[in-house]
N, C-alpha and C positions, 0 to 999 in steps of 0.2 A: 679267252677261248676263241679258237680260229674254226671257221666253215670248211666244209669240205671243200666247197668251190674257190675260197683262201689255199686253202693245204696245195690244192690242182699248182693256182698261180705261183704262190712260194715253189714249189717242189721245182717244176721247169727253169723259173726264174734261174736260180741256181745253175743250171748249166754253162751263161752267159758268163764266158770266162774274161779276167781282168784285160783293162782296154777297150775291151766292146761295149757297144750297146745294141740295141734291138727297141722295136717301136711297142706300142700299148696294144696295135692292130694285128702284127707279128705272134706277141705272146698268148694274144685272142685266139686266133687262127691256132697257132699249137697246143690249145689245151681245147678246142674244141667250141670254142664261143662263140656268139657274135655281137658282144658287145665291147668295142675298146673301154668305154667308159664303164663297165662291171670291171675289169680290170684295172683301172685308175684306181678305183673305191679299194679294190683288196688290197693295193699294192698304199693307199693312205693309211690303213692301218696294219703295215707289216710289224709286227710285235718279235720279227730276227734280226734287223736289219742290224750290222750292215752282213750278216752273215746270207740272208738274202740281200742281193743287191740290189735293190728297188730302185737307186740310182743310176743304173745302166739301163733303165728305161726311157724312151725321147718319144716325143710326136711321131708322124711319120713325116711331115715335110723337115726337120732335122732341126726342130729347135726344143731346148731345152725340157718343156712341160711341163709338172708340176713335183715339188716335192714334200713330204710328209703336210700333207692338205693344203698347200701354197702354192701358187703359180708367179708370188714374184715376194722381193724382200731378203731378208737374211735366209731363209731358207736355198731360196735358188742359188742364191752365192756358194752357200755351200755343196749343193750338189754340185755346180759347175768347178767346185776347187776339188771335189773328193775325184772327178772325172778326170779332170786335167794329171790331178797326180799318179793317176793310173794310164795317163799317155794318151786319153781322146784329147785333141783338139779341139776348140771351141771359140769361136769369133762373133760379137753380136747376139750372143744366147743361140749361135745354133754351132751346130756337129759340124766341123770342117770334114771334107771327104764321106759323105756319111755313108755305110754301107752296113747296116744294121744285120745283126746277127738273126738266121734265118734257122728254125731249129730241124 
Protein backbone atom coordinates (compact mmCIF):
# COMPACT_ATOMS: atom_id res chain seq x y z
CA UNK A 1 0.00 0.00 0.00
CA UNK A 2 1.47 3.37 -1.27
CA UNK A 3 0.72 7.05 0.54
CA UNK A 4 -0.69 9.66 -0.91
CA UNK A 5 2.33 11.73 -0.83
CA UNK A 6 3.98 8.24 -2.70
CA UNK A 7 1.04 8.34 -5.38
CA UNK A 8 2.03 12.61 -5.65
CA UNK A 9 5.82 11.27 -6.44
CA UNK A 10 5.09 8.25 -8.64
CA UNK A 11 2.23 10.02 -10.64
CA UNK A 12 4.87 13.25 -11.85
CA UNK A 13 7.65 10.94 -11.91
CA UNK A 14 6.08 9.43 -14.84
CA UNK A 15 6.18 12.36 -16.94
CA UNK A 16 10.14 12.08 -17.25
CA UNK A 17 10.29 10.84 -20.61
CA UNK A 18 13.06 8.04 -21.73
CA UNK A 19 16.73 9.69 -21.83
CA UNK A 20 16.10 12.14 -19.17
CA UNK A 21 16.57 12.53 -15.95
CA UNK A 22 15.46 15.21 -13.35
CA UNK A 23 16.98 15.78 -9.77
CA UNK A 24 15.20 14.59 -6.14
CA UNK A 25 15.00 18.63 -5.59
CA UNK A 26 13.36 19.13 -8.99
CA UNK A 27 10.58 16.37 -8.40
CA UNK A 28 10.34 18.14 -4.75
CA UNK A 29 9.57 21.45 -5.94
CA UNK A 30 6.97 19.88 -8.61
CA UNK A 31 4.91 18.17 -6.35
CA UNK A 32 4.93 20.84 -3.87
CA UNK A 33 7.49 19.69 -1.14
CA UNK A 34 10.25 20.67 0.57
CA UNK A 35 11.97 17.86 1.38
CA UNK A 36 14.44 16.27 -1.49
CA UNK A 37 14.96 13.48 0.95
CA UNK A 38 11.00 12.77 1.62
CA UNK A 39 11.19 12.07 -1.90
CA UNK A 40 14.40 9.74 -1.91
CA UNK A 41 12.27 7.67 0.74
CA UNK A 42 9.05 7.38 -1.72
CA UNK A 43 11.05 6.85 -4.65
CA UNK A 44 13.08 3.59 -2.25
CA UNK A 45 10.06 2.06 -2.08
CA UNK A 46 8.54 2.45 -5.64
CA UNK A 47 6.44 -0.79 -5.83
CA UNK A 48 5.91 0.23 -10.28
CA UNK A 49 9.18 0.55 -11.09
CA UNK A 50 10.40 0.39 -13.68
CA UNK A 51 6.87 1.56 -14.99
CA UNK A 52 7.65 4.52 -12.68
CA UNK A 53 11.02 5.40 -13.53
CA UNK A 54 12.65 6.01 -10.24
CA UNK A 55 15.80 5.59 -12.23
CA UNK A 56 15.69 8.85 -13.93
CA UNK A 57 16.14 10.43 -10.72
CA UNK A 58 19.98 12.00 -9.94
CA UNK A 59 21.35 14.46 -7.16
CA UNK A 60 21.38 17.79 -8.20
CA UNK A 61 25.20 18.21 -8.67
CA UNK A 62 24.85 15.33 -11.51
CA UNK A 63 25.79 12.28 -9.89
CA UNK A 64 24.27 9.20 -9.83
CA UNK A 65 22.30 8.92 -6.21
CA UNK A 66 20.72 6.24 -4.81
CA UNK A 67 18.96 3.39 -6.14
CA UNK A 68 16.30 0.97 -4.70
CA UNK A 69 17.92 1.93 -0.95
CA UNK A 70 21.62 1.83 -2.11
CA UNK A 71 23.90 4.44 -2.92
CA UNK A 72 26.56 2.27 -4.13
CA UNK A 73 27.23 -1.64 -5.14
CA UNK A 74 25.25 -3.72 -7.79
CA UNK A 75 22.39 -1.68 -7.40
CA UNK A 76 24.11 1.52 -8.73
CA UNK A 77 25.51 -0.31 -11.57
CA UNK A 78 22.36 -1.15 -12.54
CA UNK A 79 20.78 1.92 -12.55
CA UNK A 80 23.70 3.61 -14.35
CA UNK A 81 23.40 0.55 -17.20
CA UNK A 82 19.33 0.96 -17.25
CA UNK A 83 20.32 4.96 -17.93
CA UNK A 84 22.91 4.63 -20.36
CA UNK A 85 20.71 2.19 -22.40
CA UNK A 86 18.07 4.70 -22.61
CA UNK A 87 20.95 7.26 -23.99
CA UNK A 88 21.93 9.47 -20.63
CA UNK A 89 25.49 9.54 -20.61
CA UNK A 90 27.42 8.96 -17.64
CA UNK A 91 31.20 9.28 -16.73
CA UNK A 92 32.54 8.73 -13.09
CA UNK A 93 28.92 8.04 -11.64
CA UNK A 94 27.72 11.33 -12.80
CA UNK A 95 25.34 12.63 -15.69
CA UNK A 96 27.61 13.94 -18.55
CA UNK A 97 25.87 17.31 -19.98
CA UNK A 98 23.44 17.19 -17.18
CA UNK A 99 20.38 19.30 -17.70
CA UNK A 100 17.64 17.69 -15.72
CA UNK A 101 14.09 17.58 -16.73
CA UNK A 102 12.28 20.70 -15.22
CA UNK A 103 8.40 19.99 -14.99
Amino acid sequence: MTTDFQERVYSKLKKVPKGKVTTYKELALAIGCGSSQAVGQALKRNPYAPKVPCHRVVASDSSIGGFSGHRKGKEIKKKIAILKKEGVEIKDSKVIGFDPYKF
